[in-house]
Structure formats: C-alpha cells, structure tokens
C-alpha positions in Angstrom: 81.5 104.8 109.8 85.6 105.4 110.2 87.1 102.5 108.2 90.8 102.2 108.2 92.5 100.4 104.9 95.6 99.3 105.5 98.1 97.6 102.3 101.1 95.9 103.2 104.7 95.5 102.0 104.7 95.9 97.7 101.7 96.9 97.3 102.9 100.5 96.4 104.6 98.7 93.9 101.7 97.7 91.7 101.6 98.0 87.8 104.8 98.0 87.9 105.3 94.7 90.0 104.4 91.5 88.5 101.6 92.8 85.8 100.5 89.0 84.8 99.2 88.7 88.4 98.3 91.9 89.8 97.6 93.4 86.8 98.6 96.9 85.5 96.2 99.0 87.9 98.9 100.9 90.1 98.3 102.6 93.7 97.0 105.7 93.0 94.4 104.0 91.3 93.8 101.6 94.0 93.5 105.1 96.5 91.2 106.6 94.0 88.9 103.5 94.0 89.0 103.4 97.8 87.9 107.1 98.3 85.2 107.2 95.6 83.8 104.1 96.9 83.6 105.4 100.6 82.4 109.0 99.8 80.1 106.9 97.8 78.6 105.8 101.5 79.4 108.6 103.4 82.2 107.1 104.4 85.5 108.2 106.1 88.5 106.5 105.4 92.2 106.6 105.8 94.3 104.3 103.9 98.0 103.6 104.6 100.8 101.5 102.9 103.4 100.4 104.8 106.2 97.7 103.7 107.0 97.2 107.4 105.7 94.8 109.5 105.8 96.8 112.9 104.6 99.6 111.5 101.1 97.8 110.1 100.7 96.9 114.1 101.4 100.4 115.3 98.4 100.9 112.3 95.9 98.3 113.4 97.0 99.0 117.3 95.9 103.1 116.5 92.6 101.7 115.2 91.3 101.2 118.7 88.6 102.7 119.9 89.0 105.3 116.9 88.0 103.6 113.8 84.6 101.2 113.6 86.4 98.7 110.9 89.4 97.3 109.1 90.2 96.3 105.5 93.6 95.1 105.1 95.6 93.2 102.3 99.1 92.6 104.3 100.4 91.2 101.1 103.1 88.8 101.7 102.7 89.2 105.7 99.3 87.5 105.5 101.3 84.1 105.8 104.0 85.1 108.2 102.8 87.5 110.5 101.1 86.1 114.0 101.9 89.8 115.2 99.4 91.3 112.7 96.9 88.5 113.6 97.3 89.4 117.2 96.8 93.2 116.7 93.5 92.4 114.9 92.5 90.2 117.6 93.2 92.8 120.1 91.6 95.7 118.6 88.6 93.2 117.9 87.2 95.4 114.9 85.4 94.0 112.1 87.8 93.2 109.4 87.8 91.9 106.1 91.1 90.5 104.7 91.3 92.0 100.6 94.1 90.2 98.2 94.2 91.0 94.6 95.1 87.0 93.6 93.7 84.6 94.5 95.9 83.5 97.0 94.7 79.8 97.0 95.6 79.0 93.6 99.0 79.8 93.8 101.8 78.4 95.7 101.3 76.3 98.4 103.3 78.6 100.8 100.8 81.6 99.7 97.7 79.0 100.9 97.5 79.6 104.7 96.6 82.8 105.4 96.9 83.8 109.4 95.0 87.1 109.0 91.7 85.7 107.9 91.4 84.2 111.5 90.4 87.6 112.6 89.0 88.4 109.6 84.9 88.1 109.2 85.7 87.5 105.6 88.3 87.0 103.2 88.3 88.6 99.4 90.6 86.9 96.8 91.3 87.5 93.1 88.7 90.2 92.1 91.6 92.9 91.9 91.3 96.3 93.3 87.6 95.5 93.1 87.7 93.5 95.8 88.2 97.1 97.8 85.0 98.0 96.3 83.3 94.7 97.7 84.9 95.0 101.0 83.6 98.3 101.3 80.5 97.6 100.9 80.2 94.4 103.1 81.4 96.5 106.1 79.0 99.5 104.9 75.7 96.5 104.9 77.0 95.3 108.4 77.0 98.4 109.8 73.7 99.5 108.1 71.8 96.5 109.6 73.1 96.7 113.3 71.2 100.6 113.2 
C-alpha cells in the first residue's frame, strides 16, 4: 500500500503552538510516529506539511492514480476549504480525516468539518495517535479487499 499523509497549515508548529490543546508532542515526533507505524505494515508513506491551501490540492491532485489512500489533518482548512473537499472527491481515494482535538467540543465555528464528506472516517482528539489509528484502519481495509 502507498499512503500519502498530508498536515495542513500550523501543524509544523506543534509543541510549540498552543500546548493545552495540542499538547507538547512537536512534528518530528508526529513524522517519526507516522514512519514507524507504516514500516510497521510494510507500508510506504510520504507525508507532507504545507500551510497553503493550493498547495494541499496540488498534494491530494498528485495522489491520483499513484497513491492507494489518504490521511489528512488540514487543520484549520477542514472548515473553509470546498477546494480540498473537491480534490478528495476527485481523486476518489480512501481517506480518513486525523485532528489532534477534538474538533466538536470546541468552538462552534471548528464543528463543521467539510473534509469528512470525502472522508470514510473521521479521528478526533486521540493526539498524534490518532495517525497510528488511521494507519491502521486504511492497512485492515486494504487487508480485507485481498
């Protein structure tokens, strides 16, 4: 399996950013979670951070027919951004939306989330862990259609 993980804008910013709700994990950690997680389950992954909107498209838009799934947390785009819902949509991959709150106990504004229409699930407030989770969701789903 080629599984593409893709963080939005800030998230390069954690530990530092925030600590009471993102807690004081930063990126690297988050990367080295990711790629022991997927070589784990003989996985190959590329992750990429970006804090521009256009750029996660051009991301998700390069998926197509050259990865087999998605994990994305587009941070603060996840309730703005139609044109990251439409990528997913068009490069029809299995996807599973990652935030490291829990995005529906905060504000109201952070509730609607546009993303997990394209996403086959949605993983909220477990921290970086929820990488781990998502990882191994995709990893089951791909397992059982052999």
């Amino acid at each position: 399996m080629k599984l593409l993980v893709i963080n939005g804008p800030n998230l390069n910013m954690l530990g530092i950013r925030e600590p009471e709700i993102y807690g004081t994990t930063n990126y690297i950690d988050l990367v080295e979670l990711v790629n022991q997680s997927c070589r784990e389950k003989d996985i190959e992954v590329t992750i990429c951070q970006s804090n521009h909107e256009g750029e996660i498209v051009d991301y998700i838009q390069g998926s197509y027919k050259k990865m087999d799934a998605i994990i994305i947390n587009p941070a603060a785009y996840t309730h703005t951004s139609i044109a990251i819902l439409d990528a997913l949509k068009a490069v029809a991959l299995p996807t599973i939306e990652v935030h490291l709150s829990d995005i529906h106990t905060r504000e109201a504004f952070r509730k609607h989330s546009y993303v997990s229409l394209a996403a086959m699930q949605t993983i909220c407030g477990k921290g970086i862990d929820g990488y781990a989770e998502a990882i191994n969701i995709l990893h089951e789903h791909f397992e059982q259609k052999r």
